[in-house]
N, C-alpha and C positions, 0 to 999 in steps of 0.2 A: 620440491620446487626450489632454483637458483634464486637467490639475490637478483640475477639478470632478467630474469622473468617477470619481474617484478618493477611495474610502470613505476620511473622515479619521480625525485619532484619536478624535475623540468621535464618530464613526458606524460604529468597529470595535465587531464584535459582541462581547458582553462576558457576564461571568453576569449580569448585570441586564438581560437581553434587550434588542436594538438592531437596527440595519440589519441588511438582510439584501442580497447582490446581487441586481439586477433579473432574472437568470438564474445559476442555481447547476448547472453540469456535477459529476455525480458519476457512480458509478461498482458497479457489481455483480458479484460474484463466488461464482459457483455451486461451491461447495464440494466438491460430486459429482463433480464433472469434472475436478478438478481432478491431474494425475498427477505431478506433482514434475518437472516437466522441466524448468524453470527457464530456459523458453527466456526468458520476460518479461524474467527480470534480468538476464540476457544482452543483450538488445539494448537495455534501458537504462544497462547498464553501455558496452558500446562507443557509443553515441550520447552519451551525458550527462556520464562522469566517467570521463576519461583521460587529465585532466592532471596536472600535478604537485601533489602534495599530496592525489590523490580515490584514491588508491589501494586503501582500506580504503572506501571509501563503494560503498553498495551500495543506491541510491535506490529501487530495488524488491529484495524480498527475499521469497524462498520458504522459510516456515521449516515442521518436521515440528513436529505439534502430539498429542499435549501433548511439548512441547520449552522449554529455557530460549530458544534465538532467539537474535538478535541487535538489540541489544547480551545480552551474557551474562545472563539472568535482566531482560528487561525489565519484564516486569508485576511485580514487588517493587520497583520504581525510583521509582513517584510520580510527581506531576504532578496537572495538571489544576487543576480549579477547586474553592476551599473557600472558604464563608460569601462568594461576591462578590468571591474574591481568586487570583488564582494561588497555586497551592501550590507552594512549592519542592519539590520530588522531588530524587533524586539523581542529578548529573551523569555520564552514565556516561565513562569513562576510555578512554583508547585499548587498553587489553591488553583491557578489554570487548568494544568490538568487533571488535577483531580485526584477521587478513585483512592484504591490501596486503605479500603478502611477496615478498622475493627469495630464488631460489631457488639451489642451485650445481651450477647448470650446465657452469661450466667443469672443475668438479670431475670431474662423469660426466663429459661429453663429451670433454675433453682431458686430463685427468690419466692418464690411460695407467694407470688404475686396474680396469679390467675390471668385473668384476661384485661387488666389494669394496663397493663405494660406490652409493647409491642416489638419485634427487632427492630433495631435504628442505630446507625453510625453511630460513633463515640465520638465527638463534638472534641476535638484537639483545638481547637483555639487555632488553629493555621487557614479556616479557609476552605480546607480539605473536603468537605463534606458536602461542599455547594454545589460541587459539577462533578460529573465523571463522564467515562468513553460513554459515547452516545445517550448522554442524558436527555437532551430534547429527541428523542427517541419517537418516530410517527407524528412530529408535529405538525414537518411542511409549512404550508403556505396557502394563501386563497380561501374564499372561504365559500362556504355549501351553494351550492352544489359543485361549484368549481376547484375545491382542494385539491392537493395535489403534493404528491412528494415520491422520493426515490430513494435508494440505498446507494452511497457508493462506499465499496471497499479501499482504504488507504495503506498505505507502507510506505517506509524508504523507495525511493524510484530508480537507484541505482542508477544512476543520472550520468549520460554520457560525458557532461562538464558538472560536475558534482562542485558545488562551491563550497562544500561543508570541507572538503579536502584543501583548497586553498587555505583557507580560514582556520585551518589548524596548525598551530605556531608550533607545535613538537612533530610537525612529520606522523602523530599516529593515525592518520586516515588516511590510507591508499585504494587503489584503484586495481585490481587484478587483471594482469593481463589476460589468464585463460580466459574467464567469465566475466567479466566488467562489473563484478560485486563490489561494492564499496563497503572496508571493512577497517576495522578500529585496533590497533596494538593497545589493547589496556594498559598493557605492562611503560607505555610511553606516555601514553593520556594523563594529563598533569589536572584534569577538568576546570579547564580555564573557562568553554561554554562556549566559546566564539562559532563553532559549530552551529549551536543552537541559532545563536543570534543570524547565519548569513540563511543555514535553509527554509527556503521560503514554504516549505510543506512542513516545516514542524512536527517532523516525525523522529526526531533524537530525542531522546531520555537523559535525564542525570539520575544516576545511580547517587544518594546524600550519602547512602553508609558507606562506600567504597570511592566517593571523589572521583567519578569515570563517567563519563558522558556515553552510553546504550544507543544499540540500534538495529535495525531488524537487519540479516547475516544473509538475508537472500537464501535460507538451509542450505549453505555451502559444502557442508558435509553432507547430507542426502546429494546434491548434485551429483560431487564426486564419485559417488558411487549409483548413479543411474536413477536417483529416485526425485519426483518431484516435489517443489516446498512443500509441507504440509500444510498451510494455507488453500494450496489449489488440490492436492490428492484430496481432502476430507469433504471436500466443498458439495455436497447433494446435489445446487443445479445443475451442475456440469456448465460453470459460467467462464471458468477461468484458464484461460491458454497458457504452457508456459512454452517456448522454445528459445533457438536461436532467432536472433533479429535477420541473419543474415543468409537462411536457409528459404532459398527461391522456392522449395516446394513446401514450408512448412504453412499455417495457420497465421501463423502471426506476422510471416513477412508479407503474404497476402492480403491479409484483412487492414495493417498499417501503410506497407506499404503499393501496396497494386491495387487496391480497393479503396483505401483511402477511409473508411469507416470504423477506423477505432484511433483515437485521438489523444494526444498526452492532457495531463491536467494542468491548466494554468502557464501554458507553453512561455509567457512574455515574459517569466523569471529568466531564460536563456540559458537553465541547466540542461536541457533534453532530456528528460525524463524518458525513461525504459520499461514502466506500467503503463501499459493505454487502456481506454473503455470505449467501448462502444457504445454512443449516448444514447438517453433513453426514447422511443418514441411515447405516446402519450394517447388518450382517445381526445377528442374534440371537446371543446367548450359546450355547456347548455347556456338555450336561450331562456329567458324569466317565464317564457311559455313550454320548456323541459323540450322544445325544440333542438337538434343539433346543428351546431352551427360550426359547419366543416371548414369556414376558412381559418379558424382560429383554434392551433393547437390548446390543451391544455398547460403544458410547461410553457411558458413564454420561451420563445430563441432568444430575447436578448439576455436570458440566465443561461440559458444551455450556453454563448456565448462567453458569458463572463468564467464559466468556467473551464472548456475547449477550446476555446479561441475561435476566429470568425469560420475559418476551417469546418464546423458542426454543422453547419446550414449545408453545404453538400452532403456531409456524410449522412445525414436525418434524410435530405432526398433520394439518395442513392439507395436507404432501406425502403422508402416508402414504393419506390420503384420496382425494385428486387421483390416486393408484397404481393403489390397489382400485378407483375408479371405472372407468380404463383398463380393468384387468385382468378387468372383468364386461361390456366389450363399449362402454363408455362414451368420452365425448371429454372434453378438459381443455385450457380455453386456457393454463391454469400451465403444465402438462408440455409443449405445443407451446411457449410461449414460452422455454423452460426447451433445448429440444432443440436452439434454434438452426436450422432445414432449410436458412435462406439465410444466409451471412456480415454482408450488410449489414442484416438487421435487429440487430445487434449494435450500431451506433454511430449508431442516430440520422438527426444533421446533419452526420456528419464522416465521410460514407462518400469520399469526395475519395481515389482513387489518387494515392500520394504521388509515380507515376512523371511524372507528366504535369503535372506546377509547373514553370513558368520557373525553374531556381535560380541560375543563373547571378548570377555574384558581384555585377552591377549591380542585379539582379531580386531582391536581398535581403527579405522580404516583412513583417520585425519588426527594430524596434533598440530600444535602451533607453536612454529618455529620463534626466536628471538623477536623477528621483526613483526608476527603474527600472522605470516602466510599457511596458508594451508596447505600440508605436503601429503601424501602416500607414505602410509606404514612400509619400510622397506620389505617387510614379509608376502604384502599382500600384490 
């Protein structure tokens, strides 16, 4: 890939509307299906960030909602864009987010200590110990018989007006024109943070040993070569869509945009976010007499709201509808799109089994150029 290919600073999208990629991959997640396994961040975590310094980074993340998440209390932190300008938000700290502990292992396992002593963090004086990804884990909200909680999966959003690109004073966060990935030239990244401080999802990392501010790559390199993020290939529900935003016949332009039932997170920040979900529906509230009481969802709409925007309250009807149609004899292409029956209507153009790539160390299929674009091995 040219230099030219490559959205400059005055063709990065901005709040004054600009470029857009010639193709923008994003990404949908069916909030119903979704069961806390956590397999996603699992196999993002061992594929992406295993080296020294990513220990706390947790570039997909499954957190219980309504939960504070990770970093600790993200949506109070700010960001985003105000009157045309990045808003400073607050950087969050490493005792924020957490995680990346060591445990004492040799404690249990060799102190000749028996059943005295149990595994437990090692207590670094930083903080560290107090929270990690998804600590409030099945807390929720409400209480018996009325509880109530849900899983939402988080990442980078790869944000059609990504503020974290504005906000970075060395030019190393651009925007790809192929794929509308927003990605990071380490080799420029001076880890000033400002990043951190404008996105309002708080999904950047700082890497302490290496001074570089981290963040989830969109598997840019699996794209490239036909495969989908490992995030959504490993996923068991079969919850997670990826395609183009802009293919009239795919899933995701359908369910976002022609259906209107899958919804960005947090839209009022005015980066446009490129991960939607489809909110969750809920069963009905009980009455003190274990009565149901149908007018009143269990999730309250004015939360589904605060986190979809007012936008939810059709999308929740439009399923509820799509339901009762089914359940009087009727068909629905939302709820067959929605059910998944084959794996690979899930991703599109990137159904590519990842067993069957040449990987071999000569047959490397992406490197990164100077400015940290992603190019094609000229071999391949």
């Amino acid at each position: 890939m040219t230099d030219t290919e490559i959205l400059t600073a005055a063709e990065q999208p901005g709040a004054n509307g600009a470029a857009h990629p010639a193709g923008q991959v994003a990404m949908v997640f069916d909030l119903n299906k979704c069961m806390g396994c956590q397999t996603c961040s699992v196999a993002c975590k061992v594929l992406w960030t295993r080296e020294e310094g990513e220990e706390h980074q947790w570039w997909m993340s499954v957190n219980t909602q309504p939960g504070l998440g990770t970093p600790k209390g993200w949506e109070q932190m700010g960001g985003g864009w105000k009157d045309g300008l990045p808003a400073a938000g607050h950087q969050p700290d490493r005792a924020e987010f957490g995680g990346g502990w060591e445990f004492n292992y040799d404690e249990v396992f060799y102190g000749g200590k028996g059943r005295s002593v149990h595994l437990q963090p090692r207590d670094t004086g930083d903080g560290t110990t107090r929270w990690g990804m998804n600590w409030d884990e099945d807390q929720g909200a409400g209480e018996y018989p009325n509880a109530y909680y849900f899983y939402l999966p988080r990442l980078c959003n790869h944000c059609s007006k990504p503020v974290c690109v504005t906000a970075c004073p060395t030019g190393a966060m651009y925007k790809r024109a192929e794929d509308g990935a927003v990605l990071r030239d380490e080799e420029i990244c001076q880890g000033s943070r400002f990043c951190m401080e404008a996105c309002p999802y708080k999904k950047i990392y700082f890497n302490y040993v290496r001074n570089v501010a981290q963040h989830c790559i969109l598997c840019f390199p699996r794209l490239e070569v036909g495969v989908a993020p490992t995030c959504a290939r490993q996923c068991p529900g079969r919850l997670a869509f990826v395609g183009m935003l802009s293919d009239p016949d795919g899933p995701i332009h359908k369910l976002v945009e022609e259906w209107g039932v899958a919804l960005p997170l947090h839209p009022e920040y005015g980066t446009e976010p490129n991960i939607f979900y489809v909110p969750p529906l809920a069963p009905y509230r009980l009455n003190d007499d274990m009565s149901i009481d149908e007018e009143t969802p269990r999730i309250p709409p004015e939360y589904l709201e605060s986190l979809f925007g007012p936008k939810v309250h059709d999308a929740l009807q439009k399923l509820r509808s799509e339901l009762e149609r089914v359940r009087s004899g009727g068909t629905s292409e939302i709820l067959d799109t929605l059910i998944v029956y084959r794996w690979s209507s899930l991703f599109g153009p990137f159904v590519t089994d990842p067993a069957t790539l040449d990987r071999r160390p000569e047959k490397v299929a992406v490197e990164l150029s100077p400015r940290g674009a992603a190019r094609r091995d000229e071999e391949q």
